[in-house]
C-alpha positions in Angstrom: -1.7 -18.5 38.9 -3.6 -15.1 38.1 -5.5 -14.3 35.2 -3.1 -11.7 34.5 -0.1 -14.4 34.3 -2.4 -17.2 32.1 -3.1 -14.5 30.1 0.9 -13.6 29.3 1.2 -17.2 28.6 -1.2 -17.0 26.1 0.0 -13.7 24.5 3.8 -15.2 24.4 2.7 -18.8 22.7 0.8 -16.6 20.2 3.6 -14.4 19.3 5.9 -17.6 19.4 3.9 -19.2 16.7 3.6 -15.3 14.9 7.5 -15.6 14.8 8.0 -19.0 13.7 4.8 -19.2 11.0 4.8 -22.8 12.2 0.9 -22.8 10.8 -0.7 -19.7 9.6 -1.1 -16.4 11.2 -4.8 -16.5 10.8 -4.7 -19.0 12.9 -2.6 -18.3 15.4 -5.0 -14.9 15.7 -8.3 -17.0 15.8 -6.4 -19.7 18.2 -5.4 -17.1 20.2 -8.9 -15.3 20.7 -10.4 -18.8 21.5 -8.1 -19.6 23.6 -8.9 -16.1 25.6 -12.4 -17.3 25.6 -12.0 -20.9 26.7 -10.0 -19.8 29.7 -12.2 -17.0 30.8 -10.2 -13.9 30.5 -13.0 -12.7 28.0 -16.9 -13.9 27.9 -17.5 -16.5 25.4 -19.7 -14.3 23.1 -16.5 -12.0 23.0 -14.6 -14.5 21.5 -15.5 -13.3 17.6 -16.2 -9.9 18.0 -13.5 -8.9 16.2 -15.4 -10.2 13.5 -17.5 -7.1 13.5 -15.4 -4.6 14.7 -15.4 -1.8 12.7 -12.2 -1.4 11.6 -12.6 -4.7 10.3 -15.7 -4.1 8.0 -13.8 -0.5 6.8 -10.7 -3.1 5.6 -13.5 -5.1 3.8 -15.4 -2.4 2.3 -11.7 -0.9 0.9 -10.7 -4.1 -0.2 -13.6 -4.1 -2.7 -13.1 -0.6 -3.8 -9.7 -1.1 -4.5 -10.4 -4.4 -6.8 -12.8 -2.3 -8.7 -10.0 -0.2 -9.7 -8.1 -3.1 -11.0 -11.0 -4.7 -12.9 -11.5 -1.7 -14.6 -8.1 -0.7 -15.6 -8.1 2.1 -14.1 -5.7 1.0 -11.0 -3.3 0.3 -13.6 -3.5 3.3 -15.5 -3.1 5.7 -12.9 0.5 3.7 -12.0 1.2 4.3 -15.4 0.8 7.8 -15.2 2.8 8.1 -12.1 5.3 5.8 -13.5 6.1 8.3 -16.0 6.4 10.9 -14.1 8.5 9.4 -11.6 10.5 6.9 -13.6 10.6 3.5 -12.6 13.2 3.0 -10.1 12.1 2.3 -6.4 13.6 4.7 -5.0 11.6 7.7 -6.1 8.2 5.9 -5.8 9.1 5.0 -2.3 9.7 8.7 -1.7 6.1 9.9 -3.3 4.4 7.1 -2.4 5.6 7.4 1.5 5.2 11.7 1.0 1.5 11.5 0.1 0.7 8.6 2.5 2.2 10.9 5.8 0.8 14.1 4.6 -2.8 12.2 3.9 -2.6 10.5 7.1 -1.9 13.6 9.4 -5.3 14.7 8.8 -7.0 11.4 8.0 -7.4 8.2 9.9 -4.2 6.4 9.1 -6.3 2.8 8.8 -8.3 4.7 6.1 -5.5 6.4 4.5 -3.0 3.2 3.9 -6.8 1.7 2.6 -7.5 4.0 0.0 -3.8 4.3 -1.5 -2.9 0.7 -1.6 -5.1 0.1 -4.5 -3.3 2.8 -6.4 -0.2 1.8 -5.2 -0.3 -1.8 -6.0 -1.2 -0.2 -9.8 1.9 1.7 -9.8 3.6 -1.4 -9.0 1.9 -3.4 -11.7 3.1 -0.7 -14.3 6.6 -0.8 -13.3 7.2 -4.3 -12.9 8.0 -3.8 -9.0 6.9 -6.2 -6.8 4.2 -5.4 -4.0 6.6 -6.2 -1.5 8.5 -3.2 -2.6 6.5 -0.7 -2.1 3.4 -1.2 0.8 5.4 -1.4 4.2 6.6 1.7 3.4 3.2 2.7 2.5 1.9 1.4 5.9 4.7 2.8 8.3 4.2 6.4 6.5 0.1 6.2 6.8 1.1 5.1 10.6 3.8 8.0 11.5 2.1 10.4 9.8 -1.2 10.5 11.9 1.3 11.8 14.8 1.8 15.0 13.3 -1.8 16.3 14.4 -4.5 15.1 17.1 -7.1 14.0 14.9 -3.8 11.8 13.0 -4.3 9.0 15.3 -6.8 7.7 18.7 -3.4 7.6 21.2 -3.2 11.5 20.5 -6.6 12.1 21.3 -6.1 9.8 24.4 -3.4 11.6 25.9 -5.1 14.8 25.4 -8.5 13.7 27.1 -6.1 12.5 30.1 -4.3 15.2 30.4 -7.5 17.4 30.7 -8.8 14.7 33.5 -6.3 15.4 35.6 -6.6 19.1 35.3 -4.0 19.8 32.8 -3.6 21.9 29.9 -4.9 19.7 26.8 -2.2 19.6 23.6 -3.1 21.4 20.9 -4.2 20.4 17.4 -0.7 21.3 16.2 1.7 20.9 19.1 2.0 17.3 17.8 3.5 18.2 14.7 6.9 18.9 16.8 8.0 15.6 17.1 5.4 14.2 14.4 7.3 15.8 11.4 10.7 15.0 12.6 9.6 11.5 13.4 7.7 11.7 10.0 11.2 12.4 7.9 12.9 9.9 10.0 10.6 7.1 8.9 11.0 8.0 5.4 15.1 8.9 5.5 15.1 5.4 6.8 13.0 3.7 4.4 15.1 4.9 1.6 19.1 4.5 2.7 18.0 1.4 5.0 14.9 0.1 5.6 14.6 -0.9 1.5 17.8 -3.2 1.2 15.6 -5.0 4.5 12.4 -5.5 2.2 11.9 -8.8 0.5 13.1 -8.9 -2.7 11.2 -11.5 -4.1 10.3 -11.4 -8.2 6.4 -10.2 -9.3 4.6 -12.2 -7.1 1.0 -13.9 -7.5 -1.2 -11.4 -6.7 0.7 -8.8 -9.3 0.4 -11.7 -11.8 -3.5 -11.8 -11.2 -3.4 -8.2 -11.5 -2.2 -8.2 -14.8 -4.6 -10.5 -15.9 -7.6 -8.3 -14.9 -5.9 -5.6 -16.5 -5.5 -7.5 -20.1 -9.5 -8.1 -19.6 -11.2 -4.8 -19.0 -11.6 -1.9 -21.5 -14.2 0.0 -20.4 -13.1 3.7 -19.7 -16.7 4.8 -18.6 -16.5 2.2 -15.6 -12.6 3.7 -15.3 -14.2 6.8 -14.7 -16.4 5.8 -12.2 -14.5 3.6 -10.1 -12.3 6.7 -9.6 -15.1 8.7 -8.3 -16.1 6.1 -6.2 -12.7 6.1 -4.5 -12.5 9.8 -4.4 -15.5 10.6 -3.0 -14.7 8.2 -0.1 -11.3 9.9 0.4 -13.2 13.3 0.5 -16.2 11.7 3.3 -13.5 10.2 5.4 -11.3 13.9 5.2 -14.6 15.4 5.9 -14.9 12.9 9.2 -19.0 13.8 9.3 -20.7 12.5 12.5 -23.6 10.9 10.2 -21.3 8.7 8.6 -18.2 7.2 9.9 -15.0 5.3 8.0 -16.7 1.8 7.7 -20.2 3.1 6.4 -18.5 5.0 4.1 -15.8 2.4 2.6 -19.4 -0.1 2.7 -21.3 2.1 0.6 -18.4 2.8 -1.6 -18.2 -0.5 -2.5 -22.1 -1.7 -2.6 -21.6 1.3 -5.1 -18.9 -0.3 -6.7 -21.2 -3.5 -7.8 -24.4 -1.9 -8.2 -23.2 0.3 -10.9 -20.8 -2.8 -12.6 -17.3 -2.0 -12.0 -16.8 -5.9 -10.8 -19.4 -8.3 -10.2 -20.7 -9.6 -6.8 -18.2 -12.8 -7.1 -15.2 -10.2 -7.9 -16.2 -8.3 -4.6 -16.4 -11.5 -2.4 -13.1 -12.7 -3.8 -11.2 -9.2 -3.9 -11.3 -9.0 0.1 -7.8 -10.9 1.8 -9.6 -12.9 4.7 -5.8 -13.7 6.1 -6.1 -9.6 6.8 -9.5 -10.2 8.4 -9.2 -13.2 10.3 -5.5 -12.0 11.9 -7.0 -8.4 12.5 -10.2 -9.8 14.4 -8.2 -12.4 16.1 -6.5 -10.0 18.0 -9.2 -7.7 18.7 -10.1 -10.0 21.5 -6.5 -10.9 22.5 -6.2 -7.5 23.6 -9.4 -6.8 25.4 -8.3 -9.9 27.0 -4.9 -8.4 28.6 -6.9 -4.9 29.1 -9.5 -7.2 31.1 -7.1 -9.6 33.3 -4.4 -6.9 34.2 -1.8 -8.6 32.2 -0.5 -5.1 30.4 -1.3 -3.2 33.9 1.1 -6.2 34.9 4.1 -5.3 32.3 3.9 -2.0 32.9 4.1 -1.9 37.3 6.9 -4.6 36.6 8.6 -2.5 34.4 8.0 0.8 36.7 9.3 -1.0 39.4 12.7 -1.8 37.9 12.8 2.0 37.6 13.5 2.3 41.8 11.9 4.3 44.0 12.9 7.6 42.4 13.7 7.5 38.6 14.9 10.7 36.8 12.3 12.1 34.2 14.4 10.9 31.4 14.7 7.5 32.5 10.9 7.4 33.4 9.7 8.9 30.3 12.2 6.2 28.1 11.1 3.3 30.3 7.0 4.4 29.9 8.1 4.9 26.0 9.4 1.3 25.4 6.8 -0.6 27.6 4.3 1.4 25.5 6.1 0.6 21.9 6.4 -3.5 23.4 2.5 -3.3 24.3 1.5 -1.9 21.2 3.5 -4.2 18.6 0.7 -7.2 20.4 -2.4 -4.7 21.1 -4.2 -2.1 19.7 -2.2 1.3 20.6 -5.3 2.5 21.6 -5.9 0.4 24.9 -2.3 0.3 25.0 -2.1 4.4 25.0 -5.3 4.2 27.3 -3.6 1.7 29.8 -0.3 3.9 30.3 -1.1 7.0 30.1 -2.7 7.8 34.2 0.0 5.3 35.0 2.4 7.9 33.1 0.7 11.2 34.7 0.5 9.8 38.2 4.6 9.2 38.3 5.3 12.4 37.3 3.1 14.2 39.9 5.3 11.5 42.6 8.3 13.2 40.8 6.8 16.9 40.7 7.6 16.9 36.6 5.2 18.4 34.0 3.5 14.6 32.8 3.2 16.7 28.9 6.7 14.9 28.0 5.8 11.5 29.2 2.1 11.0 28.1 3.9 12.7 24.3 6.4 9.6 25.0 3.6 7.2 25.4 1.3 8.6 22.8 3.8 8.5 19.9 5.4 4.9 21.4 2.2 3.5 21.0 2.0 4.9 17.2 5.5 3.2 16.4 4.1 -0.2 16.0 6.0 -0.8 12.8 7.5 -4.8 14.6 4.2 -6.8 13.7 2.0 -7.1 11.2 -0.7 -7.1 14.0 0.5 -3.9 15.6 -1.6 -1.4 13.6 -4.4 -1.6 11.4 -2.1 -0.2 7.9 0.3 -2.9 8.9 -2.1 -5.5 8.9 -3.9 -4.4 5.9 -0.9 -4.5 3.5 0.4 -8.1 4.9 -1.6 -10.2 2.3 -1.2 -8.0 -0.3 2.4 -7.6 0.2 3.2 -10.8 0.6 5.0 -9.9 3.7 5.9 -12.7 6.6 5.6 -12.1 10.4 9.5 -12.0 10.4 9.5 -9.5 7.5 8.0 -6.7 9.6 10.3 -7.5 12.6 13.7 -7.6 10.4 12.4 -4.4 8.7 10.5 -2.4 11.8 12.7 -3.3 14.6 15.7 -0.8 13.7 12.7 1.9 12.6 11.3 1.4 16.4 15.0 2.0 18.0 15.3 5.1 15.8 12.4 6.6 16.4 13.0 6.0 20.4 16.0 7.9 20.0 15.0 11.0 18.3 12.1 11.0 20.7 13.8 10.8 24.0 16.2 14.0 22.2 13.1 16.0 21.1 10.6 15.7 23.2 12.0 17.1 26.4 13.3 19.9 24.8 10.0 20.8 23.3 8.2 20.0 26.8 10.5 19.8 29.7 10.2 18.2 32.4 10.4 21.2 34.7 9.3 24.4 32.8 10.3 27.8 34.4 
């Protein structure tokens, strides 16, 4: 038996155990990443890496920040504010919330985006007695469809780009995204509010609003208000800014070494604020998917897949078959390598076929960014799970029929935006 094979045994009993919750999902992510390690797909130092991934110490740094918020009130009253513009009902905070959260994220990382609004948004829930639950999937799958809309929005963009110029093609644009990025982009929200919110839990004020409330009854200090907003600003503002001397995790550390040097919560508040659930399921997986990168085992899925295609697919069927063995990939892996993996394999068919490859590496690109099925999928999806509340089958109830509609509207829009044969 390959590596390859051992190694899609591994990634099925993990996603088994992610489906039934049988023991925790933490778990599950760590067993998984030791598992990789004790069967040599990945070298035994690799094993915790995840650990200090990056995108790992930006969740923690934005965990902290955001608890300063609540312990000094100001969390609260901002949702407050918002409340009373918007009323109380779900419906039109879903809407704002999910309309600031795509238009932040087309511009801004969407991991950083869904990081620095969840705070706010778990205040607005807090002031109108909704629970979490409510509110921060839809949160997360805006942060995530949003980043489509440009090329800095999201890594797969940028990937697809970069191959596209490797093989001596014309590189997309900044912009030329936004063609199937907006539509996609009021897709995900149409369906958020007529369908996707009658799939949400609708469990009462759970325990983390509870504690919320708590800290809220406890703090009155409006100078420390003041400056736990500016701390969370001025992060916002660096991470727009995307400076080369400081990236996303220095910037969401500082914010909240900030946050205790200058009192808005304690050093025990901080340590206690960050969701090590988030952590240890995010860095579990980090190495699960260097481990099917390293052993072939998505190369595998997706020259299985090709092959059911026959020896000469149409464009369509090529493009729609690269598109789902993308989305499948990415709801298990990060969309980068799954973007990364797919992408030359989606260029070289279309030079076999003698098609433009700008409609299938678009397909792949934006399949990969449609990882709305897991909680592990994408970095805003994991980083609302604790919080939330949510369960593994939460996301898969709610994201499955989001992931078929956006496959539909892509195969319509993007070959009539880049076709396959342009005159």
């Amino acid at each position: 038996m390959t590596p390859a094979v051992k190694c899609l045994i591994v990634l099925a009993i993990v996603a088994l155990l992610f489906i039934t919750e049988l023991i925790p999902l933490a778990i599950t992510a760590m067993g998984g990443a030791i598992a990789c390690g004790l069967l040599g797909f990945i070298p035994a130092q690799q094993v915790f890496s995840g650990l200090s991934d990056s995108t790992v110490v930006l969740f923690a740094g934005m965990f902290v920040v955001g608890a300063a918020l609540f312990h000094t009130g100001l969390a609260q009253k901002i949702g407050i504010g918002i409340v009373k513009i918007s009323g109380t009902k779900e419906s039109s905070l879903m809407f704002g919330i999910m309309v600031v959260s795509a238009a932040l994220s087309s511009c801004l990382s969407n991991t950083g985006t869904a990081a620095c609004l969840m705070p706010v948004v778990l205040g607005i829930c807090a002031a109108a007695k909704i629970p979490a639950s409510r509110q921060l999937m839809p949160l997360a799958y805006a942060a995530g469809i949003g980043g489509v809309i440009t090329m800095v929005g999201t890594p797969p963009n940028i990937i697809v780009s970069g191959v596209l110029t490797s093989f001596g093609y014309e590189s997309f644009s900044f912009f030329e995204f936004a063609w199937i990025g907006i539509p996609l982009t009021f897709v995900v929200i149409a369906y958020m509010m007529f369908i996707g919110k009658y799939l949400l839990p609708k469990a009462e004020l759970d325990a983390d609003q509870e504690i919320e409330q708590e800290i809220e009854a406890t703090v009155t200090d409006s100078k420390k208000q003041i400056v736990s907003g500016l701390i969370l600003a001025v992060c916002i503002i660096v991470m727009a800014l995307d400076l080369k001397a400081i990236s996303l995790e220095m910037t969401a550390i500082v914010g909240a070494l900030v946050c205790v040097l200058t009192g808005c919560l304690t050093e025990k508040q901080a340590y206690s604020a960050i969701d090590w659930v988030t952590i240890f399921l995010f860095a579990g997986m980090m190495p699960v998917s260097a481990a099917m990168d390293k052993t072939g085992a998505g190369k595998l899925i997706a020259e299985w897949a090709v092959s059911l295609m026959g020896g000469s697919p149409t464009p369509i069927i090529m493009t729609s078959v690269l598109f789902i063995i993308s989305c499948t990939l990415t709801q298990f892996m990060s969309n980068t390598a799954a973007c990364a993996l797919l992408a030359p394999v989606g260029v070289a068919i279309s030079q076999q076929l003698g098609a433009s490859p700008k409609a299938v590496l678009m397909a792949i690109g934006v399949a990969a960014s449609c990882a709305f099925a897991t909680p592990v999928g994408t970095p805003p999806c994991t980083l609302v799970l604790g919080p939330g509340g949510y369960k593994f089958m939460d996301y898969v109830k709610v994201g499955v029929p989001l992931v078929v509609l956006c496959f539909i509207v892509s195969i319509i829009v993007i070959p009539m935006v880049w076709p396959f044969f342009p005159g």
